[in-house]
GUTI-208059 format. One record per atom (N, C-alpha, C, O, CB): residue in one letter; x, y, z. Coordinates in steps of 0.001 Angstrom, whole numbers, padded with zeros to 6 digits, always signed. Glycine has a CB too. Example, Ala and Ser with C-alpha at 12.3 -4.5 7.8 and 13.67 -1.06 7.14 Angstrom:
BEGIN
A+013190-005690+007800A+012300-004500+007800A+013200-003300+007800A+014236-003319+008465A+011308-004473+009046S+012850-002250+007080S+013670-001060+007140S+012900+000030+007870S+013409+001138+008039S+014084-000598+005725
***
This chain:
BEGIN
X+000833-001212+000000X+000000+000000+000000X+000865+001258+000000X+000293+002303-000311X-000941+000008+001222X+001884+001295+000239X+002779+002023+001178X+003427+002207-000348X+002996+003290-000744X+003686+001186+002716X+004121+001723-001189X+004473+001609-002850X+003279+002437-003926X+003480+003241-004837X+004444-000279-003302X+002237+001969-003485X+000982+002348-003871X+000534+003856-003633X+000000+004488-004544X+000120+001475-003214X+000716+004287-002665X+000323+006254-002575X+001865+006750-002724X+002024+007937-003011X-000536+007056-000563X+002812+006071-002580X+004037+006685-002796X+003847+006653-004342X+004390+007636-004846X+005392+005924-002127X+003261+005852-005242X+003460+006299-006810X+002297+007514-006869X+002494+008339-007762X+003107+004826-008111X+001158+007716-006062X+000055+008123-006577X+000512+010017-005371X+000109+011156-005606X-001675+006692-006196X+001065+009724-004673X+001593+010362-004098X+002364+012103-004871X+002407+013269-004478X+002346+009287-003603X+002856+011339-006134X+003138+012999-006953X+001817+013115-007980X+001911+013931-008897X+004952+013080-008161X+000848+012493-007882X-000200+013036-008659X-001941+013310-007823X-002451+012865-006795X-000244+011898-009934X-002371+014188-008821X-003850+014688-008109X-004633+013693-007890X-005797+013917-007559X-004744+015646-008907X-004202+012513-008018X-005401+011527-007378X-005256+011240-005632X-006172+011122-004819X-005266+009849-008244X-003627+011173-005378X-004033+011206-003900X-004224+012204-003166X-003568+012319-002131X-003314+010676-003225X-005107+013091-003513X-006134+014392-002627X-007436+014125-003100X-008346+014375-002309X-005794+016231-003016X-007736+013667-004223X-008909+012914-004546X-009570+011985-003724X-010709+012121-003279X-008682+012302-005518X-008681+010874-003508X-008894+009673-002488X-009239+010099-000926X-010262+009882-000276X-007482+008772-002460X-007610+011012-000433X-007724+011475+001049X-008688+012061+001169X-009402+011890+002157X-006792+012245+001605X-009093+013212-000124X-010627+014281+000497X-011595+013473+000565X-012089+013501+001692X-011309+015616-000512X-012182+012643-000239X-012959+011677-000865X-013432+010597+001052X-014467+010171+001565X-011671+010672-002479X-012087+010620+001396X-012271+009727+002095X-012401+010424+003510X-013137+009916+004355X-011285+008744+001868X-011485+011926+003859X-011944+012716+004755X-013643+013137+004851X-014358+013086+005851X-011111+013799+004542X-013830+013356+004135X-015643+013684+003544X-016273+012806+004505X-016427+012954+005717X-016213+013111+001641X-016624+011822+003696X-017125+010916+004040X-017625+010058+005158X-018655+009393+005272X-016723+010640+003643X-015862+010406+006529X-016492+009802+007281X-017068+010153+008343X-017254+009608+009431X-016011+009131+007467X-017320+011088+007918X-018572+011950+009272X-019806+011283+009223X-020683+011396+010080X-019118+013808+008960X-019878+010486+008068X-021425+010018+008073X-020517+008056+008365X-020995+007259+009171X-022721+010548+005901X-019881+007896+007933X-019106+006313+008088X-017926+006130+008916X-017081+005347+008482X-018556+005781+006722X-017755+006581+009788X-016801+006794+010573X-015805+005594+011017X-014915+005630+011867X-017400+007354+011570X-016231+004492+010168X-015588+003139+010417X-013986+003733+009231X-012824+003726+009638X-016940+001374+009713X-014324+004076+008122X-013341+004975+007221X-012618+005272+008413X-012842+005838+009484X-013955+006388+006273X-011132+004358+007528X-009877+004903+007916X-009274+006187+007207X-008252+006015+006543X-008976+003863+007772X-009825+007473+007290X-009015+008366+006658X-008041+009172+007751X-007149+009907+007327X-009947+009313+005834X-008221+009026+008910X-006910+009630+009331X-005206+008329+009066X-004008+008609+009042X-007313+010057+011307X-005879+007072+008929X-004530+006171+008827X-004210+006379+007626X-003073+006094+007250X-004581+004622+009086X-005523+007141+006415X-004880+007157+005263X-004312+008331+004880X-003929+008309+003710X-005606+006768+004380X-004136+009295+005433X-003760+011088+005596X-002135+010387+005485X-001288+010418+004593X-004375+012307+007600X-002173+009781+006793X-000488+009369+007813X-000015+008537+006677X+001073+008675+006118X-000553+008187+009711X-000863+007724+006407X+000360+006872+005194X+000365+007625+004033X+001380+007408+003371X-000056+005156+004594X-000353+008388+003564X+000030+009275+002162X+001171+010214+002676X+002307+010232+002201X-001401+010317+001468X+000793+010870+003546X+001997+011748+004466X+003630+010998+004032X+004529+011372+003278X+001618+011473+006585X+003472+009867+004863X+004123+008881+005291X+005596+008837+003832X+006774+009195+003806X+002847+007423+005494X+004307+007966+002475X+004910+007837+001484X+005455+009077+000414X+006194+008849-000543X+004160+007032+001023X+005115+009954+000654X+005852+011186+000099X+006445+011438+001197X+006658+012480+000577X+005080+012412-000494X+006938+011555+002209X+008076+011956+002915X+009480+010589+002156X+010567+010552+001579X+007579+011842+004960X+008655+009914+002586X+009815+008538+001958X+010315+008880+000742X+011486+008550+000556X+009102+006932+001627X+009538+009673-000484X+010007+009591-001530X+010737+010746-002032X+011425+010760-003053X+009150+009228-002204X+010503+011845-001123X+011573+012886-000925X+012748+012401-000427X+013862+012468-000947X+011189+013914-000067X+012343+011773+000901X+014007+011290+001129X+014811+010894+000649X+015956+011013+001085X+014329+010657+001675X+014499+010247-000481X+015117+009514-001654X+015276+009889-003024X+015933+009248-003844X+014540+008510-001782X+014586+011061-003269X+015477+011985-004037X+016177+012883-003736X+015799+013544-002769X+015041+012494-004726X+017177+013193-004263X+018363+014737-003862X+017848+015678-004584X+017716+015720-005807X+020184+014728-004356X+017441+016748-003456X+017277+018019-003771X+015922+017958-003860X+015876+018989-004531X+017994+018534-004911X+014507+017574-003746X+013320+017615-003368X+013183+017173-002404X+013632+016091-002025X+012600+017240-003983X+012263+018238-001572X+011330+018483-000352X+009983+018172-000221X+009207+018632-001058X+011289+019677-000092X+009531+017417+000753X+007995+017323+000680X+006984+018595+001249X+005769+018794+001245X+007646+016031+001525X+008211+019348+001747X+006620+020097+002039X+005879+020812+001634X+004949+021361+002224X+006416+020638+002762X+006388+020940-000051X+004920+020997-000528X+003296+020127-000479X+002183+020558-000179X+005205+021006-001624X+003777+018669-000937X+003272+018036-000494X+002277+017932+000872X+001111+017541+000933X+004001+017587-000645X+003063+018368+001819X+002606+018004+003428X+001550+019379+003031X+000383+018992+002984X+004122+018150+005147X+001688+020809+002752X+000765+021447+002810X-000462+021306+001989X-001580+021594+002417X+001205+022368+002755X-000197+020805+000666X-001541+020551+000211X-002403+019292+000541X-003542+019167+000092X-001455+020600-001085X-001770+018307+001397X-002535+017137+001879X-003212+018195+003391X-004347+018097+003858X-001276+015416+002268X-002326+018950+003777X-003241+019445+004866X-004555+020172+004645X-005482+020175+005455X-002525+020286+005613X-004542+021128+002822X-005151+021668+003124X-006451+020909+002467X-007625+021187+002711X-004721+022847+002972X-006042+020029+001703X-007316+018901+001522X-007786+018453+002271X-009007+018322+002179X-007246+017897+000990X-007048+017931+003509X-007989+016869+004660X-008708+017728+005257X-009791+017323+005681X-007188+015957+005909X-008305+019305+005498X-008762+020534+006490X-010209+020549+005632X-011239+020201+006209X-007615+022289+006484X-010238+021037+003997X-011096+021296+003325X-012068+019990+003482X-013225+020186+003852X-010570+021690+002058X-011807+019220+003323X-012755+018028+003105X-013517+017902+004457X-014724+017661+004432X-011926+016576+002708X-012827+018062+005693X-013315+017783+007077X-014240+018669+007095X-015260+018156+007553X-012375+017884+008256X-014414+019921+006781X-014950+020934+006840X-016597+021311+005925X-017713+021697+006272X-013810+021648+006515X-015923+020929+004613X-017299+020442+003892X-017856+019512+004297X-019077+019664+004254X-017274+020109+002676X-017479+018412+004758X-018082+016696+005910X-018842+017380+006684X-020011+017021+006828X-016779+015589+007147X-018414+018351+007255X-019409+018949+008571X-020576+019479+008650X-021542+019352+009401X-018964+019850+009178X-020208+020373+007342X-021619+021325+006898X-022509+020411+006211X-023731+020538+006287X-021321+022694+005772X-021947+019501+005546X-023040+018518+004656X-023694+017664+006102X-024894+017517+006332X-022036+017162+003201X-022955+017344+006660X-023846+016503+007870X-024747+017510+009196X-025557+017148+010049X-022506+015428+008805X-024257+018650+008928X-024842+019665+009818X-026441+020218+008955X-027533+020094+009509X-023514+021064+010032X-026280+020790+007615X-027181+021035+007034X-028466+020006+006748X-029637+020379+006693X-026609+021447+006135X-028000+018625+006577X-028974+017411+006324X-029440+016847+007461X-030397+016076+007392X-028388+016314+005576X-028821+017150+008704X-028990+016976+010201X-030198+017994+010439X-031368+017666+010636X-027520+017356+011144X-029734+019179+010389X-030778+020766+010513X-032101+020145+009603X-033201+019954+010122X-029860+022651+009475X-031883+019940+008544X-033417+019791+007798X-034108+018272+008027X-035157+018093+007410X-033235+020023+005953X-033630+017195+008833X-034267+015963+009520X-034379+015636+010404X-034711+014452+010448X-034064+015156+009392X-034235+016245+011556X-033635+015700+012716X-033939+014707+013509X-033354+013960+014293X-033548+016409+013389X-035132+014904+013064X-035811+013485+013678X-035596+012246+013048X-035775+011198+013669X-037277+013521+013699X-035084+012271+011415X-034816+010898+010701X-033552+010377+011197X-033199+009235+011492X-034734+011003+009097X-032661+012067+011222X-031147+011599+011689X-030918+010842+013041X-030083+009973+013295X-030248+012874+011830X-032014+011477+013954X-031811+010441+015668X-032329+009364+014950X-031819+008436+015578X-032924+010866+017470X-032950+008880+014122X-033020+007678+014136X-031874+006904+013641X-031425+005868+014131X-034034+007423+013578X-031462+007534+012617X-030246+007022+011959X-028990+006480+013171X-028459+005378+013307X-029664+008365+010939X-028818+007713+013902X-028107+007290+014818X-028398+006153+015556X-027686+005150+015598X-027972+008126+015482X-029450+006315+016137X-029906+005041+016896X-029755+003779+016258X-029264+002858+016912X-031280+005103+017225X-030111+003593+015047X-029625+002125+014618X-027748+001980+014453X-027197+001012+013931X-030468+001792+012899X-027298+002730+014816X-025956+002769+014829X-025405+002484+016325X-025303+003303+017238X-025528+004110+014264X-025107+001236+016336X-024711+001066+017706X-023458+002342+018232X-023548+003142+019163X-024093-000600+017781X-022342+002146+017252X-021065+002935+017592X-021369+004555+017660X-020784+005348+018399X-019886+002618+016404X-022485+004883+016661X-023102+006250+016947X-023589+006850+018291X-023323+007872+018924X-024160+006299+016212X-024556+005607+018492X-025399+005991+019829X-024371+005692+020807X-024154+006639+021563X-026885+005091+020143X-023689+004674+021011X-022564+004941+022050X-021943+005823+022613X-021790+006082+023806X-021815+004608+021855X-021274+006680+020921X-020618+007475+020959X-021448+009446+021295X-020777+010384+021726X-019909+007008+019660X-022720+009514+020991X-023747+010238+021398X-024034+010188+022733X-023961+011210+023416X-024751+009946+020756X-024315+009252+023142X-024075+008831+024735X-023217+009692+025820X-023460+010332+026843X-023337+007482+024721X-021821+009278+024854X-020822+009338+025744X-020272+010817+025791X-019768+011198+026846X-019786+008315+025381X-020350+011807+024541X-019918+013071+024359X-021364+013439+024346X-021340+014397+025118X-018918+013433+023105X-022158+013355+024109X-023483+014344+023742X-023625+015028+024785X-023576+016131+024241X-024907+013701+023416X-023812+015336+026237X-024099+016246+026865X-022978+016967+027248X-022977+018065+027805X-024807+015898+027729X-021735+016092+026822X-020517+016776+027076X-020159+018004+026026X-019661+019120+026178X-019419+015701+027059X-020597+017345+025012X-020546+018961+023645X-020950+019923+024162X-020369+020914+024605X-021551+019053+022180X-022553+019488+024089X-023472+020521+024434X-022969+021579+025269X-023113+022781+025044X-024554+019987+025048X-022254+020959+026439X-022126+022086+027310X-020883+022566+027458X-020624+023589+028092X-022580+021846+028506X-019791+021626+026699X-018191+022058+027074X-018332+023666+025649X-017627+024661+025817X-016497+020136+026522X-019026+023596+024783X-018479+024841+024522X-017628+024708+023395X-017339+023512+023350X-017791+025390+025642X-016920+025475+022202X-016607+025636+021311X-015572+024754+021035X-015564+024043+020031X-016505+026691+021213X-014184+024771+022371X-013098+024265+021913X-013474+022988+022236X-012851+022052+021736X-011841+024772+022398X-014538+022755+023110X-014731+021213+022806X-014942+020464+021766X-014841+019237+021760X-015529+020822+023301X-015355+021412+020496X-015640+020968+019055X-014322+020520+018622X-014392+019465+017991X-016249+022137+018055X-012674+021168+018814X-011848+020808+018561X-011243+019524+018918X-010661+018876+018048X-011442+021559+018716X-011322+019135+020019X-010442+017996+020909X-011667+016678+020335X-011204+015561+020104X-010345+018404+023214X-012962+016886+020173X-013992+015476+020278X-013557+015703+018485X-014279+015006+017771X-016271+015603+021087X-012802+016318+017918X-012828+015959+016049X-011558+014457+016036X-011406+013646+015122X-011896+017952+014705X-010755+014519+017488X-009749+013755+017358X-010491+011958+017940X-010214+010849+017484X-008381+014578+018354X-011388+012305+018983X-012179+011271+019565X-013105+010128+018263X-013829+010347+017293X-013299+012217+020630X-012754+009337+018704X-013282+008118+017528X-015146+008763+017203X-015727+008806+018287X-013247+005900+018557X-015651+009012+016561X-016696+009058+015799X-017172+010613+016742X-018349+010970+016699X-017748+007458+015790X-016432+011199+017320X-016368+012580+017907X-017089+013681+016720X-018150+014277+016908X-014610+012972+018262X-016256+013778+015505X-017003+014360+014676X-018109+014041+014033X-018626+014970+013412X-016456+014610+014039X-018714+012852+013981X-019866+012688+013964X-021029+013399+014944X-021954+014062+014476X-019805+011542+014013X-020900+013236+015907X-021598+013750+017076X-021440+014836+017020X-022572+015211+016716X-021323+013371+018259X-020683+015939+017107X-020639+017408+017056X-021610+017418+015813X-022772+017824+015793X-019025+018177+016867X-020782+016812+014653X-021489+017486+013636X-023168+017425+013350X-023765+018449+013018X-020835+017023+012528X-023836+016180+013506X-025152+015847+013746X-025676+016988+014776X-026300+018003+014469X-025257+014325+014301X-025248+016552+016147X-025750+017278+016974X-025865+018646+016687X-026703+019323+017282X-025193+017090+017951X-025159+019106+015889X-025368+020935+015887X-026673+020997+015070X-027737+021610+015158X-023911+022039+014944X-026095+020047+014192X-027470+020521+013112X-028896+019698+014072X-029685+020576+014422X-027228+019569+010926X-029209+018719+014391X-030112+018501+015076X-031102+019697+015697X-032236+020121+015475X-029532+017799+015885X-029684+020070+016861X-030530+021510+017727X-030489+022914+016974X-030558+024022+017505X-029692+021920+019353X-030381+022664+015818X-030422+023744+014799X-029493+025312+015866X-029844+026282+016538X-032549+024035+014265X-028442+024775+015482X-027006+025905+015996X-026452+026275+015055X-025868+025636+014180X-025759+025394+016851X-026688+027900+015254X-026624+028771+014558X-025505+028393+013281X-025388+027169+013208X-026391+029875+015436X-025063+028771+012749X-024196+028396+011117X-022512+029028+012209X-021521+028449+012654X-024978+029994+008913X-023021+030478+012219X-021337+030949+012795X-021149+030757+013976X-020215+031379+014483X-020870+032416+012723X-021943+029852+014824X-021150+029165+015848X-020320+027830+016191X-019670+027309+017098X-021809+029158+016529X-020775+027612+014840X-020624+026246+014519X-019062+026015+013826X-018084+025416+014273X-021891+025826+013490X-019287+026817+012430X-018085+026742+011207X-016964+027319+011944X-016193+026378+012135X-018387+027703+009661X-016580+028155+012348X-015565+028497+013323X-014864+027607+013877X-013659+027702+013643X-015983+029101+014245X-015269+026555+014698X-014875+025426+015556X-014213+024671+014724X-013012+024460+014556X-015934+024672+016230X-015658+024102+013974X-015313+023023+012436X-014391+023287+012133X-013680+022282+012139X-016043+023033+011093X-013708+024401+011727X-012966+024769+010825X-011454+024745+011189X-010500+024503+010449X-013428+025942+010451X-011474+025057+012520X-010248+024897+013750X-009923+023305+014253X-008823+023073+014754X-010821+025795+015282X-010946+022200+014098X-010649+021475+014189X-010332+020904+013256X-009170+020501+013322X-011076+021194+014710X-010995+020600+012116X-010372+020140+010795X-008975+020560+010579X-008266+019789+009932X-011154+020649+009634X-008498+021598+010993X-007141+022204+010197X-006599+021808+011503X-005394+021566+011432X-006940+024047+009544X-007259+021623+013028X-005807+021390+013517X-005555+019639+013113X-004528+019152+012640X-005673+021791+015461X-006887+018894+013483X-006439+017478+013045X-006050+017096+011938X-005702+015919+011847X-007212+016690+013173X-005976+018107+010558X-005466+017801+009727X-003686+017748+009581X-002928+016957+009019X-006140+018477+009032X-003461+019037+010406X-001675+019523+010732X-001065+018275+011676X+000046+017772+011506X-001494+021341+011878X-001815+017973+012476X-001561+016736+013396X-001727+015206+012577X-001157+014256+013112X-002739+016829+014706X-002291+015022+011634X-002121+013757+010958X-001255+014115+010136X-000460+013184+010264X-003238+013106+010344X-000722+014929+009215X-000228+015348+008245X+001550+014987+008755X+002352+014210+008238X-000830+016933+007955X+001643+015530+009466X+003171+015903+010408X+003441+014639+011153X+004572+014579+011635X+003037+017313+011725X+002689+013653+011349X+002852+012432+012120X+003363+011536+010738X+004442+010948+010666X+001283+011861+013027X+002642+011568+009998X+003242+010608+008714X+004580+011273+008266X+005599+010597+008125X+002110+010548+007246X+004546+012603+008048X+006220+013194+007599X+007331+013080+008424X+008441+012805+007968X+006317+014687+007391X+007099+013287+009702X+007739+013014+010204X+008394+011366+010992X+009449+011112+011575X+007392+013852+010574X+007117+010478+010629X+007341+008991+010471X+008498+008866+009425X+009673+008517+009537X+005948+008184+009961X+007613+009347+008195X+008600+008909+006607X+010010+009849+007256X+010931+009197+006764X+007694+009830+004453X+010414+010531+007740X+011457+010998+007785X+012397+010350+008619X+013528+010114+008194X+011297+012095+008010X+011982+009985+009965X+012738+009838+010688X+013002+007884+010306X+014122+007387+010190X+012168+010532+012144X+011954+007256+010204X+011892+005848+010396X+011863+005235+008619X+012202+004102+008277X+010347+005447+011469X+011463+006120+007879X+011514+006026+006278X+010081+005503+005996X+009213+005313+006848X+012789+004910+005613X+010000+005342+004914X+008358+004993+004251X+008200+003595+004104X+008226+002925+003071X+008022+005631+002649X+007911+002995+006129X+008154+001684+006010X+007053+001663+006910X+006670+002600+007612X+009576+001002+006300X+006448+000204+006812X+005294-000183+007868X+005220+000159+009422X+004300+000178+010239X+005239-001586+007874X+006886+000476+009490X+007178+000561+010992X+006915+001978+011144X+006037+002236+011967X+008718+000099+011509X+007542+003113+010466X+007277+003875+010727X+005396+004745+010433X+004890+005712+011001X+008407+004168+010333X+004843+003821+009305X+003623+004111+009570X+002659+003725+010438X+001606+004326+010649X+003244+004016+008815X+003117+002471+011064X+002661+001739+012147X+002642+003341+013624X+001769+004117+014013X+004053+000077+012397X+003578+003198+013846X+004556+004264+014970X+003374+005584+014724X+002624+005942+015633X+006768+004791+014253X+003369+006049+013701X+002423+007502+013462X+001221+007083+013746X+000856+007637+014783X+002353+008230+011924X+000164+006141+013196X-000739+005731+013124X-001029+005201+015046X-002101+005592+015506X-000613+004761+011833X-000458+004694+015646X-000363+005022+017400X-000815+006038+017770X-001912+006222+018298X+000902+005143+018053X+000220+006991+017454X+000098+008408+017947X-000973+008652+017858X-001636+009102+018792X+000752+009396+017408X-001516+008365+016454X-002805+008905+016158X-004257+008855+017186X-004993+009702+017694X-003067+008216+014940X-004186+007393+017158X-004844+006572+018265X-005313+006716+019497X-006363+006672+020137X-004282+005858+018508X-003440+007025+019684X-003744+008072+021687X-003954+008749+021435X-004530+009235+022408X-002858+008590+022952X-003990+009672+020413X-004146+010960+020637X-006192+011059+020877X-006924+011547+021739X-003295+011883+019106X-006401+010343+019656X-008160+009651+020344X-008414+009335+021336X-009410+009722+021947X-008749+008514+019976X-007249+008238+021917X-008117+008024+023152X-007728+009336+024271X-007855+009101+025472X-007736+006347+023863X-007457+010120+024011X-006616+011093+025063X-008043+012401+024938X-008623+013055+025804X-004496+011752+024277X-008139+012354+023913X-009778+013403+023461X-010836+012611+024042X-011445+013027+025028X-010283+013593+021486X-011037+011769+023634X-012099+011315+024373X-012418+010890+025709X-013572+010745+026111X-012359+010598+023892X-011036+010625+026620X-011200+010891+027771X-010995+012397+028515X-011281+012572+029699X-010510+010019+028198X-010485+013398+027687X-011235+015241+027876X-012833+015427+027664X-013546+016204+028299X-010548+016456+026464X-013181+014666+026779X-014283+015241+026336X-015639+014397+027734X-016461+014989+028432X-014426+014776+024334X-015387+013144+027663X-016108+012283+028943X-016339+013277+030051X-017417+013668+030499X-015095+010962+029605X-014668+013729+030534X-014605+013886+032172X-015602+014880+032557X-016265+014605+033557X-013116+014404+032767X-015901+016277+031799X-016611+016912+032119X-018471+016524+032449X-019161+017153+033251X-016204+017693+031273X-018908+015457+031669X-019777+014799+031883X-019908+014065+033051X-020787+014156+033908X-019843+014248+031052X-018459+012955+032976X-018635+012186+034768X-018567+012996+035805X-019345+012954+036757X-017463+011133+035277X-017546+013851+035667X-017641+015268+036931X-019420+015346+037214X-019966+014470+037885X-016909+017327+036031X-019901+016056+036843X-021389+016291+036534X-022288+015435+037500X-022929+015574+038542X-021726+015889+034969X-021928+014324+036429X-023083+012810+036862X-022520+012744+038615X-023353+012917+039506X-022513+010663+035619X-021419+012548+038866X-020700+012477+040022X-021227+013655+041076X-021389+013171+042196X-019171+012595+039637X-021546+015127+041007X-021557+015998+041633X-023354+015995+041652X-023933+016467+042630X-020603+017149+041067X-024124+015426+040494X-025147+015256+040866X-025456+014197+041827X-026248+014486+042723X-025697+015227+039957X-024938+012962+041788X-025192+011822+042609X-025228+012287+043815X-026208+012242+044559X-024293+010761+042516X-023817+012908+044144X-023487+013362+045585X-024433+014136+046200X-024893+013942+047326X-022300+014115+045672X-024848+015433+045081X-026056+016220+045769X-027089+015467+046024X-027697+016008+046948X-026602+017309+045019X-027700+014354+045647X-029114+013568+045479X-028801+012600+046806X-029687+012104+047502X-029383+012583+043726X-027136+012402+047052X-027288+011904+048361X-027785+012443+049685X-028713+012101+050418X-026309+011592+048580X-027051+013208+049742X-026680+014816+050219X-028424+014954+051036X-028770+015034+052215X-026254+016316+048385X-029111+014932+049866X-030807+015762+049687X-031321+014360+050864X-031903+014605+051920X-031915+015774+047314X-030955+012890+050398X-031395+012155+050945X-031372+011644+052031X-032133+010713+052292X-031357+011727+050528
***
């Protein structure tokens, strides 16, 4: 695979694929497009390294600003079709086990953590799903929304982008080193999604106590 975006890697099809596949998984969130950001990353760093006298970072900036762009249009398309169903979309969710889980588990935590919480739950496994539904659901406003979106897409895009270049650089455009980035990636999910939880268990916790408290 790794041979494979490294050839497709100097041409416009791999921003085709990555946007294609950034898009997308706001509504399919099983889509690996952040492992596929890191290994396109990955294989043009490798293939700079291995020529004299070319640099990838051209490269690294226009994969950023595709995954940023694509995350961003993902949002509004699932925010706008969210806003005009909302009632089809809770259902949608609901037959989605990993949805409703994941609604569960951040949904009152969005709601109330506030803007930059839109940033940190874009890194949390199906995180951008939930922001993004949810806004449009409770029909939230357009410019309170795109702002966030837009900060998170570009930062998780700079953060996948730089994990594969700097994989392909340091470890070369090898399984190991895409393995190694693709981790990072990972914790870095599970590290958002246990920010985005705590403010919720705090909560549940400080209510219990008061309801003891009362009792």
């Amino acid at each position: 695979m790794l041979d494979q975006l490294g050839a497709l890697a100097d041409t416009p099809w791999i921003y085709a694929i990555v946007g294609l596949s950034v898009l997308l998984d706001v509504f399919l969130p099983v889509l690996p497009s952040g492992v596929l950001v890191i290994t396109a990353a990955t294989a043009a760093a490798g293939s700079a390294v291995g020529t004299h006298g070319h640099t990838a970072l051209p490269e690294m900036f226009a994969l950023v600003m595709c995954a940023a762009t694509a995350s961003v249009l993902g949002d509004l398309v699932a925010y706008r079709l969210a806003w005009r169903g909302g009632d089809r979309f809770d259902r949608a969710i609901a037959r989605s086990r990993r949805l409703t889980a994941a609604q569960e588990r951040l949904g009152t935590a969005l709601l109330r953590g506030g803007g930059a919480l839109v940033v940190v739950a874009r890194f949390a496994p199906a995180g951008r799903s939930v922001v993004s539904l949810s806004a449009g659901v409770m029909h939230r406003k357009v410019r309170e929304f795109l702002p966030w979106s837009a900060l998170a897409g570009l930062s998780w895009a700079l953060y996948s982008v730089f994990l594969g270049y700097f994989g392909g650089q340091w470890l070369g455009a090898t399984w190991i080193g895409t393995a190694v980035s693709v981790l990072a990636l990972f914790l870095a999910g599970a590290f958002a999604a246990f920010l985005v939880r705590r403010p919720h268990e705090t909560e549940t916790a400080a209510a219990a106590a008061a309801a003891a408290e009362a009792g």
